[in-house]
C-alpha positions as CSV (number, residue, x, y, z in Angstrom):
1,X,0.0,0.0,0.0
2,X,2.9,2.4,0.2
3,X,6.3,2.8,-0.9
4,X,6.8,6.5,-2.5
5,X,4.0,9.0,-2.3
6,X,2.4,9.2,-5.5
7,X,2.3,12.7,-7.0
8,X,-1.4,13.5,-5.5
9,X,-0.8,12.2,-2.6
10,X,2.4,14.5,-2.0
11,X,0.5,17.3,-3.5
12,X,-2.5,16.8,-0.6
13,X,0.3,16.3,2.4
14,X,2.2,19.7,0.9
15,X,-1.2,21.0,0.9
16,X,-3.1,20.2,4.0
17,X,-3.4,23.3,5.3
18,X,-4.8,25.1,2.4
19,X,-7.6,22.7,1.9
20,X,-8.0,22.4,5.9
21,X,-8.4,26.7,5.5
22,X,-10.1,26.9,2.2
23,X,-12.7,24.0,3.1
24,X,-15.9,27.0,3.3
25,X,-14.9,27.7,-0.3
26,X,-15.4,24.1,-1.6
27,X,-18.4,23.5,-3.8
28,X,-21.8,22.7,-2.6
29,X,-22.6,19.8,-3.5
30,X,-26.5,19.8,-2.3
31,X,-29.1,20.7,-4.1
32,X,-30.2,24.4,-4.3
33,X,-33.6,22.8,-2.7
34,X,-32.2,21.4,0.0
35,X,-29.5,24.0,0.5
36,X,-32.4,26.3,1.8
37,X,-34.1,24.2,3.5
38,X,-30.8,23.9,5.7
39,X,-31.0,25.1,9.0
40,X,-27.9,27.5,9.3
41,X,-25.3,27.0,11.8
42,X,-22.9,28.3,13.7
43,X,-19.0,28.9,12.1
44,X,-16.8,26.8,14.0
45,X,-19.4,23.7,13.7
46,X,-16.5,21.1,12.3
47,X,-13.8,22.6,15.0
48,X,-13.4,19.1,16.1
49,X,-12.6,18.0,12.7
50,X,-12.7,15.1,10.9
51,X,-11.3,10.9,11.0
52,X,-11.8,8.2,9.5
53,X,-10.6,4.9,10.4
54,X,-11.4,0.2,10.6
55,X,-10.2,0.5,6.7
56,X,-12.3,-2.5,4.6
57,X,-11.1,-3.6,1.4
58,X,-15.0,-2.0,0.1
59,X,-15.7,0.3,2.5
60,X,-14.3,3.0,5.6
61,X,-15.6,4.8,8.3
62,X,-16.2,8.7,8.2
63,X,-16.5,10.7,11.6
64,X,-17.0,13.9,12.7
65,X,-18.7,15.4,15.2
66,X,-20.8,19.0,15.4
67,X,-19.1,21.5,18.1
68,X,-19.4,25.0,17.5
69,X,-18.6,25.0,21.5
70,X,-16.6,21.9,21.9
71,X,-14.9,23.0,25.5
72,X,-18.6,23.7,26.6
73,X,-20.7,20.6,25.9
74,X,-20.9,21.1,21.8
75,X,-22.6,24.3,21.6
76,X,-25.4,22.7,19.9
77,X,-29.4,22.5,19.8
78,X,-31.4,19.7,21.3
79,X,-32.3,18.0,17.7
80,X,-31.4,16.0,15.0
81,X,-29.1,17.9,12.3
82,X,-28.8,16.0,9.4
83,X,-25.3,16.1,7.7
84,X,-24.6,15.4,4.3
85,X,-21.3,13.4,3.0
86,X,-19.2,13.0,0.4
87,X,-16.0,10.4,-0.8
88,X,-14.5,10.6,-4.3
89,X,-11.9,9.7,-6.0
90,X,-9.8,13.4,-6.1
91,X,-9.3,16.2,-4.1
92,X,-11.5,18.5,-5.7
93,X,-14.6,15.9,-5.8
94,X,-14.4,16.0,-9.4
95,X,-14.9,12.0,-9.5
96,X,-17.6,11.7,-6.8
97,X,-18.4,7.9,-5.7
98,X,-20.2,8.0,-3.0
99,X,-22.6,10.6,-1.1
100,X,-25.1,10.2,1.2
101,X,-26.8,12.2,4.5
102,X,-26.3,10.8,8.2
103,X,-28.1,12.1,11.4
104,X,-26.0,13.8,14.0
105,X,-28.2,12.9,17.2
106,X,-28.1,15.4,20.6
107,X,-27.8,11.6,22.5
108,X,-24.4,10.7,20.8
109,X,-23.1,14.5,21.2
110,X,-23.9,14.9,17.5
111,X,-21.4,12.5,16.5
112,X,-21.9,11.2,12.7
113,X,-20.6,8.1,12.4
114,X,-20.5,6.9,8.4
115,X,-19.8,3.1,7.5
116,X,-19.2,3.9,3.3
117,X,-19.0,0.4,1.6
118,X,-19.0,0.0,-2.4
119,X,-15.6,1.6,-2.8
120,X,-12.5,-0.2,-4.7
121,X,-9.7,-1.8,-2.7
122,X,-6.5,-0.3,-1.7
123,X,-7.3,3.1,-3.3
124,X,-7.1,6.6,-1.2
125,X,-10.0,8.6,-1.3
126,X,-10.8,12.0,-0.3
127,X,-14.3,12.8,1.9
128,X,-16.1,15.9,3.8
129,X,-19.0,17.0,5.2
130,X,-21.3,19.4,5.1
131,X,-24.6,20.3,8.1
132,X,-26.3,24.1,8.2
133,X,-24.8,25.5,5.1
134,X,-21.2,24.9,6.7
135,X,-18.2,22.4,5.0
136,X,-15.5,20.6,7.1
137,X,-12.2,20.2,5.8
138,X,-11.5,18.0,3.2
139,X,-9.9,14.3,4.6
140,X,-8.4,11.6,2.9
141,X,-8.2,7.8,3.6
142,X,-7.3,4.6,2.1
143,X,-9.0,1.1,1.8
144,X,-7.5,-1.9,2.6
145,X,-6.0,-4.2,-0.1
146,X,-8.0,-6.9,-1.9
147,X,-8.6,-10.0,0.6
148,X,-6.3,-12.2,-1.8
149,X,-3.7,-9.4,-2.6
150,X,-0.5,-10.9,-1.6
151,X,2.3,-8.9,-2.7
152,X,2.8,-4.7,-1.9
153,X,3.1,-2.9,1.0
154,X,1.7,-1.9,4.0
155,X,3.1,1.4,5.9
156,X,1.8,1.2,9.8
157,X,2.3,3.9,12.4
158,X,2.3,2.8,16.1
159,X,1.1,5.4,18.4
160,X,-0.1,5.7,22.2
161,X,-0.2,7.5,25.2
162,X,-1.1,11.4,24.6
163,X,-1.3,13.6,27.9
164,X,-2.4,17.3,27.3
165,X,-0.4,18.4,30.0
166,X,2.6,16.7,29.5
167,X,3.4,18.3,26.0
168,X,2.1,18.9,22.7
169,X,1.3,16.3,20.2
170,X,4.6,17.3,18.1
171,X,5.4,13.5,17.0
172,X,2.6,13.8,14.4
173,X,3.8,16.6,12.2
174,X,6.8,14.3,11.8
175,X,4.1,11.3,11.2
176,X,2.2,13.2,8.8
177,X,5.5,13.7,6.7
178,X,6.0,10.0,6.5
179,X,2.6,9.1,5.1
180,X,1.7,6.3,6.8
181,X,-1.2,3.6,5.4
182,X,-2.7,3.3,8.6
183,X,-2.7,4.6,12.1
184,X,-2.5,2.1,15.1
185,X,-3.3,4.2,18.4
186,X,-3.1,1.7,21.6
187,X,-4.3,3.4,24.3
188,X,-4.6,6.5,26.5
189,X,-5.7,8.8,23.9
190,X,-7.1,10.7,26.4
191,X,-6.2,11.5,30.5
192,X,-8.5,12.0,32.9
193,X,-6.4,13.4,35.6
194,X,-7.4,16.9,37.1
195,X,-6.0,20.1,35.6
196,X,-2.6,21.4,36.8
197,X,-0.6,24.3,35.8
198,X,2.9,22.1,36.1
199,X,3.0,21.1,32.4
200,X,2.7,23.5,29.3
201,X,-0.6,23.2,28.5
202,X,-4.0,22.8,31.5
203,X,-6.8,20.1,31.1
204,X,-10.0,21.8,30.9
205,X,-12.6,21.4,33.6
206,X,-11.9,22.0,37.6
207,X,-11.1,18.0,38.2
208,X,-11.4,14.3,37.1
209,X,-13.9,13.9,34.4
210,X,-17.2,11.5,35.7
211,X,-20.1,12.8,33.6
212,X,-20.7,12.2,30.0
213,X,-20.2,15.9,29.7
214,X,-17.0,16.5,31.3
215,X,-15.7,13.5,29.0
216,X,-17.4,15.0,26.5
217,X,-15.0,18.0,27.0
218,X,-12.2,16.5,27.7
219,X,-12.0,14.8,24.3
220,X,-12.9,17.9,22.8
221,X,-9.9,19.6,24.2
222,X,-7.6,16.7,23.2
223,X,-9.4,17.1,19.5
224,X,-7.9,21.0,19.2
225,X,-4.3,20.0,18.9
226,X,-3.5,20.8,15.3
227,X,-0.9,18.3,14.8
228,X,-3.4,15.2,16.2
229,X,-6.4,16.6,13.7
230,X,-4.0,16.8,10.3
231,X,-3.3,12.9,11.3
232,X,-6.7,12.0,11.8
233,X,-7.5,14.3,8.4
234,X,-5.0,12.3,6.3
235,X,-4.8,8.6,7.0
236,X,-7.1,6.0,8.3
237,X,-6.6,5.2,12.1
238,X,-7.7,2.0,14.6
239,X,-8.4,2.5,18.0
240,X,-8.4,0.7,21.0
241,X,-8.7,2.2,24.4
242,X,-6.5,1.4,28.0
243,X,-7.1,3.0,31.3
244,X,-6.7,7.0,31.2
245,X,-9.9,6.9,28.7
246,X,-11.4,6.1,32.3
247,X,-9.6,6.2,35.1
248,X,-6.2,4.8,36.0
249,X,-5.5,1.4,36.3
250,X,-9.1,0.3,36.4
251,X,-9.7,-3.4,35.7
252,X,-13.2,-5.2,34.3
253,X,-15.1,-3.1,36.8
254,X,-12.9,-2.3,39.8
255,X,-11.7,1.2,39.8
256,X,-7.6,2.0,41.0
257,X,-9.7,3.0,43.7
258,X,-12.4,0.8,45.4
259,X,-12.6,2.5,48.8
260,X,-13.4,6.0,46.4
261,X,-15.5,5.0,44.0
262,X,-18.3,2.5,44.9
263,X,-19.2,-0.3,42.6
264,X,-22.3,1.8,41.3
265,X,-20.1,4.9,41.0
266,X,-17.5,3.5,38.9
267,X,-19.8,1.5,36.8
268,X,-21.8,5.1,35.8
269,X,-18.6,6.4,35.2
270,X,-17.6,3.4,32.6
271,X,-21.1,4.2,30.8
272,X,-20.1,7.9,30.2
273,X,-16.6,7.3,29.4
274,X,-17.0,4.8,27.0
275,X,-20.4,6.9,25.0
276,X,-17.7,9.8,25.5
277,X,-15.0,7.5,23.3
278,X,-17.2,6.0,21.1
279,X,-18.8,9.6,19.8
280,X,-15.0,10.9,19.4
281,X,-13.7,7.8,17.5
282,X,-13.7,6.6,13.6
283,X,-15.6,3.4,14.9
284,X,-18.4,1.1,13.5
285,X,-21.4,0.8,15.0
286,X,-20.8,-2.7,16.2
287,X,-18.6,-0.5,19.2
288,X,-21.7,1.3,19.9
289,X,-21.8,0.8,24.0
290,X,-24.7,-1.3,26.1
291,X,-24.3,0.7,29.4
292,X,-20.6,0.4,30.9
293,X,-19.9,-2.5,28.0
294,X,-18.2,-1.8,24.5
295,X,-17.2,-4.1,21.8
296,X,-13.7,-3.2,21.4
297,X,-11.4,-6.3,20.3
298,X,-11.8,-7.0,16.7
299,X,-10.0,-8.0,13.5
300,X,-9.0,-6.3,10.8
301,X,-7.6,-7.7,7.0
302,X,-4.9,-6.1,4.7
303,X,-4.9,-8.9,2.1
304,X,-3.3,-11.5,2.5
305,X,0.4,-9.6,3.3
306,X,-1.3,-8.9,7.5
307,X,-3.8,-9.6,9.7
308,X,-4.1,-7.1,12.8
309,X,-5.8,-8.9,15.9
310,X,-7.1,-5.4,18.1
311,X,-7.3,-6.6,21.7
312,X,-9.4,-5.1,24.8
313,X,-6.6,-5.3,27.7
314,X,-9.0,-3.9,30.0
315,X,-12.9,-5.2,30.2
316,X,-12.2,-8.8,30.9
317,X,-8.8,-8.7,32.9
318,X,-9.0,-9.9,36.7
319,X,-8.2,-7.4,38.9
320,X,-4.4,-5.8,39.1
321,X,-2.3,-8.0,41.5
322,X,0.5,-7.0,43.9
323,X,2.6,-9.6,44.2
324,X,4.7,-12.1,42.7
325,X,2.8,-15.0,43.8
326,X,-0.4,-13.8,42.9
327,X,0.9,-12.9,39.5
328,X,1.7,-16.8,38.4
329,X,-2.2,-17.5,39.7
330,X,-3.7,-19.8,37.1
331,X,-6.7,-18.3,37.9
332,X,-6.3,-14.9,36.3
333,X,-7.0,-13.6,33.2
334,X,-6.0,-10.5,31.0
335,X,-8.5,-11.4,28.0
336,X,-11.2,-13.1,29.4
337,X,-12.2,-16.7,28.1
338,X,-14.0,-15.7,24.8
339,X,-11.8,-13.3,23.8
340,X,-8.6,-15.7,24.2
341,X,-10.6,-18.3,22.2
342,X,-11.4,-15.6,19.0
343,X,-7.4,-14.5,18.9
344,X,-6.3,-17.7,19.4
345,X,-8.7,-18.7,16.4
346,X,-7.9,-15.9,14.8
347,X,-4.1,-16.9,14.5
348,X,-4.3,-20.5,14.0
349,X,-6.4,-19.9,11.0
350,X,-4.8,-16.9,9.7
351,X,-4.0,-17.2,5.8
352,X,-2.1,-13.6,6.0
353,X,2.0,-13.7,6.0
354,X,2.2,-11.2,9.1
355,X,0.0,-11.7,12.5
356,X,-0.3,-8.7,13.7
357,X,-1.6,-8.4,17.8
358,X,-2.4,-4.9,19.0
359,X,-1.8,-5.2,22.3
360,X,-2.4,-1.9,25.0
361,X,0.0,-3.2,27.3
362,X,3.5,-5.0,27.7
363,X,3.9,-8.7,26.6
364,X,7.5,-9.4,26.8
365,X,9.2,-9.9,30.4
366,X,10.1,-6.6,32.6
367,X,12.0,-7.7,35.4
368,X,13.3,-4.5,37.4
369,X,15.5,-6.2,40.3
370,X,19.0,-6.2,39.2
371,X,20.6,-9.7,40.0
372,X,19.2,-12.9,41.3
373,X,15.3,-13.5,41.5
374,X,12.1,-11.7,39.3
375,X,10.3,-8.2,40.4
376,X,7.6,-7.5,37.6
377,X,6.0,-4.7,36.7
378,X,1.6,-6.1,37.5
379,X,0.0,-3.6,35.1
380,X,1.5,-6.0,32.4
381,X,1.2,-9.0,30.6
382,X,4.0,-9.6,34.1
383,X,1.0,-9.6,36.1
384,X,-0.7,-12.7,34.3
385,X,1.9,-14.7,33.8
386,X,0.2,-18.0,33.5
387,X,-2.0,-17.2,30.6
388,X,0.8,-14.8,29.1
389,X,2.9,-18.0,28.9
390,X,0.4,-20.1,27.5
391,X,-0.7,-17.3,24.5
392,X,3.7,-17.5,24.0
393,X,3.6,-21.3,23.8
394,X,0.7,-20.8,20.8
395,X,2.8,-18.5,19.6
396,X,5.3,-21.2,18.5
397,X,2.7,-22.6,15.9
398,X,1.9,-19.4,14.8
399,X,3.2,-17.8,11.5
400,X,5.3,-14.2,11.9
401,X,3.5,-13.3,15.3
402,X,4.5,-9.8,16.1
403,X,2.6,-7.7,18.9
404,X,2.3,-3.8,19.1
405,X,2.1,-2.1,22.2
406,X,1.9,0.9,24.3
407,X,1.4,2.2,27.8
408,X,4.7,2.0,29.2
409,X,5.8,5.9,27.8
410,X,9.1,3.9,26.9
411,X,10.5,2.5,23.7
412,X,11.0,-1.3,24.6
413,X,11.4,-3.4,21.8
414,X,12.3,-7.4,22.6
415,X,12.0,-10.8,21.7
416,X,9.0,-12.9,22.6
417,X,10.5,-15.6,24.5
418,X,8.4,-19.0,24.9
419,X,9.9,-19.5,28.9
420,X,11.3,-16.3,30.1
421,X,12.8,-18.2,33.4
422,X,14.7,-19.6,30.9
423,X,17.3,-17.9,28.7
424,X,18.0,-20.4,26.2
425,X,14.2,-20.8,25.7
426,X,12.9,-20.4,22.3
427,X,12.0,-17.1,20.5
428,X,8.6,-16.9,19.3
429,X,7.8,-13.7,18.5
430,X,8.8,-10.0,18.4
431,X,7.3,-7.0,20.4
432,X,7.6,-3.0,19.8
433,X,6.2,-1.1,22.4
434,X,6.2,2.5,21.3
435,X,7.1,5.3,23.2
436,X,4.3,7.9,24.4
437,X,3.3,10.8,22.0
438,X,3.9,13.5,25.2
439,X,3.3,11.3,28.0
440,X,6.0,11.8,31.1
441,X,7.5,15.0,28.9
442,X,10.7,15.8,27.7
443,X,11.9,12.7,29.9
444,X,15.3,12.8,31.6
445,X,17.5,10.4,29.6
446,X,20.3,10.1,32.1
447,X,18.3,9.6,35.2
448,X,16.2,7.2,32.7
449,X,19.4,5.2,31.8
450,X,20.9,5.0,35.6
451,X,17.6,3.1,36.0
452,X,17.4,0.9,33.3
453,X,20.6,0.3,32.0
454,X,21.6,-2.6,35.1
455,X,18.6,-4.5,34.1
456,X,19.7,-5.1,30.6
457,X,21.8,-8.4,32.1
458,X,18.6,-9.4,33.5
459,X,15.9,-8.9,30.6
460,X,18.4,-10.1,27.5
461,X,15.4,-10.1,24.9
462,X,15.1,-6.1,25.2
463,X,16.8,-5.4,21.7
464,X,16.3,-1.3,21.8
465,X,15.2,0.9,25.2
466,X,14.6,4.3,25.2
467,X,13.0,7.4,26.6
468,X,12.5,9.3,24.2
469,X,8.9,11.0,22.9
470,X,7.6,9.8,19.3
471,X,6.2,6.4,17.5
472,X,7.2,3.3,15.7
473,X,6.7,3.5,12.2
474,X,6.6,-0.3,10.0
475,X,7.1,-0.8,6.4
476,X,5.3,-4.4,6.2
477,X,6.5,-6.7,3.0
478,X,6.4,-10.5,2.7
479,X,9.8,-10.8,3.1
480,X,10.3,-8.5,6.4
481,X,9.4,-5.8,8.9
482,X,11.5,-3.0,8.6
483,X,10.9,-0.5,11.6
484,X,12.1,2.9,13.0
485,X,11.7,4.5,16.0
486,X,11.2,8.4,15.2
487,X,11.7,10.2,18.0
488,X,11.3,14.8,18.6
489,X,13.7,16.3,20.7
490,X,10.5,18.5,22.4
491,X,7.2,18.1,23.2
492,X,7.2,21.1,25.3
493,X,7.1,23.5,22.7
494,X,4.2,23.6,19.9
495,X,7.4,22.2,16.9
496,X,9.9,19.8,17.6
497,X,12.8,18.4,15.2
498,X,12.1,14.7,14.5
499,X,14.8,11.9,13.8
500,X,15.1,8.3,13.7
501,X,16.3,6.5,17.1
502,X,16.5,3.2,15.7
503,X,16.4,0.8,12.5
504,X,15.2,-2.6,12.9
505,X,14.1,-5.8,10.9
506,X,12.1,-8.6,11.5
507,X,12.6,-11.1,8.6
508,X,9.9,-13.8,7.4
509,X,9.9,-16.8,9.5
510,X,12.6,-16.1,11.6
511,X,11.2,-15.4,14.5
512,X,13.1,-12.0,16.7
513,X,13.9,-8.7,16.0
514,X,17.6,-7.6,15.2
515,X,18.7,-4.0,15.0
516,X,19.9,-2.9,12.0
């Protein structure tokens, strides 16, 4: 899918902005008839933007959401506004494909959530929208490749771990240069911690979001960062949540908490939190929450060249443990019995050449006691050790396993091992876990090397570590994996200077990672 920009597609990243400033000059593409019977809105309607994201080989998703007053609950009127839509085949609409008009409802926030199928596979196509005589910027996407395409190229960018207050989102400008196919964002898209005037930008709001409305604005917020809209404007992403899209640490439904938040408490705040995500994400309709439940894990096809297996680390986990016995319980779980049983079908009967696992939190081993013995770190796959093995041991039957990660705000990029008591054990698998996108700040690399650098004798299978703030980005072919870590040297300034930290390859059926 990627390789080269092709001359358009340079053309639209070279030209964002214009076409993000110039979008209430486009064309109106209604009808004069239903152009006046358009109840006019307010300027500033699409200030949230626009996404699009859970590519199809025929078909996309298309989201935006109506905001004149995003900060202060939307800004809109108590009714239905219908929003017309548009995807075609060039910039300027000229080659029109598909159009049609959604509802944006007051009870989803006036999301508009757009499932377009009919469209040809692995082509980029440019949308917008269009509600009370106003036009949103112009977007563009990409479908997936034809189910039995086995050859090309599939550019993925890993991302995770965005706190407001920590930085700005400066990684993206350098992700938007490199064009990526695809957007994989892991977890902690937004944090709900209370404002504080330490960092250099403030959460909104006077404390810890509970309502639907002060999620509501919270996401809003996080939706005004330039660099994060012109990502979401210009490649397809897939989402999966962890815990800051609720509250810290929270597992199935036990809050970090319990003695603050009672069971009823904490379950009203799941229900608003996860309406809250589902209205600000590029997501079908199957994610569409049932009270404090959403349908989050799911599977998504690039031909035949990858299959990406999007986990839910969080809804059917036992509760965090805090100690090492209770971590090697049998008992526990991190997936849940039915959703263990779908990836583990999913990757025995995979026919792709790469199976990918998205995965919000650490798989490989993190054993932080220098010398004899094992400290883990519980938040992790570390803390459910006995079914973490057991998914390794699959791995060993499974063709070019690789699992994508987030949540630590650390580069750690390893070797699945099948036994990691034992050294000489087999590897299996490889794991990136990117860095955060401004989480933890412009990090202190020396104090972060005086702790980590003695445990590199004890955790052999990390391959690169790092502190820095930025993403992975993959260049997927049948033969190989070959991945960077891009790194900024600021996120607390609104531009950064981007570089890569690291090159490495994973090659075809050779399980491992090796730095290039």
């Amino acid at each position: 899918m990627t390789g080269a920009p092709s001359p358009d597609r340079r053309r639209f990243l070279t030209t964002g902005a214009a076409v993000l400033t110039a979008a209430a000059s486009a064309q109106l593409w209604l009808p004069a008839s239903a152009q006046a019977a358009e109840t006019p809105l307010p300027d500033g309607v699409f200030a949230l933007g626009i996404a699009s994201g859970d590519p199809l080989p025929d078909g996309i998703v298309l989201w935006t959401r109506l905001a004149p007053d995003p900060l202060n609950g939307g800004g809109m009127p108590d009714t239905v506004v219908p929003v017309a839509w548009e995807i075609a085949e060039d910039e300027r609409f000229r080659k029109s494909v598909r159009r049609g008009t959604a509802h944006a409802r007051p009870e989803y926030g006036h999301s508009v959530h757009v499932d377009v199928r009919g469209l040809r596979p692995g082509r980029t196509y440019w949308y917008r929208f269009r509600a009370g005589g106003r036009i949103s910027p112009t977007g563009r996407t990409r479908t997936a490749p034809h189910p039995h395409a086995r050859g090309g190229s599939l550019r993925v960018a890993l991302a995770s771990c965005q706190n407001w207050q920590h930085g700005y989102f400066t990684p993206y400008a350098d992700m938007l240069a490199q064009d990526p196919d695809v957007v994989l964002f892991v977890g902690d898209y937004i944090y709900e911690s209370t404002p504080s005037s330490a960092g250099p930008r403030r959460h909104e709001g006077t404390g810890e979001p509970y309502t639907l409305a002060q999620y509501r604005n919270r996401y809003a917020q996080y939706r005004s960062d330039p660099d994060l809209a012109a990502m979401h404007a210009n490649a397809p992403w897939v989402v999966t949540f962890d815990d800051h899209e609720v509250d810290n640490d929270w597992a199935g439904q036990v809050p970090q908490d319990p003695d603050k938040q009672s069971h009823d408490a904490f379950v009203a705040r799941l229900t608003a939190a996860f309406q809250a995500y589902y209205e600000h994400m590029p997501v079908r309709a199957t994610a569409i929450p049932d009270g404090p439940h959403i349908q989050m894990y799911r599977r998504l096809e690039f031909g035949r060249l990858a299959r990406l297996n999007v986990l839910d680390t969080r809804q059917f986990r036992s509760d965090q443990v805090t100690s090492q016995a209770a971590a090697e319980d049998p008992s526990l779980t991190m997936l849940g019995a039915a959703q263990k049983q779908w990836l583990l079908d999913g990757l025995h009967d995979s026919p792709a050449r790469w199976n990918l696992i998205a995965s919000q939190i650490m798989m490989a081993e993190t054993d932080i006691l220098p010398g004899e013995g094992k400290l883990w770190y519980y938040d992790a796959w570390d803390g459910y050790q006995v079914e973490r093995n057991a998914l390794l041991d699959e791995f060993a039957s499974i063709r070019n396993p690789v699992v994508l990660s987030g949540d630590r705000h650390l580069t750690m990029i390893s070797d699945l091992k099948k036994d990691f008591a034992d050294p000489s054990s087999d590897v299996v698998g490889a794991e990136f876990v990117g860095t955060s996108v401004s989480s933890n700040g412009d990090q202190d690399q020396a104090a972060f090397h005086a702790q980590f650098d003695p445990l590199r004798a004890d955790n052999p299978h990390w391959k690169v570590i790092d502190a820095h703030r930025g993403y992975h980005l993959f260049d997927i072919r049948r033969d190989g994996i070959d991945a960077r870590v891009r790194v900024v040297d600021t996120v607390v300034r609104p531009q950064a200077t981007a570089s890569t930290f690291a090159t490495l390859r994973v090659e075809a059926d050779e399980p491992g990672v090796r730095v290039v």
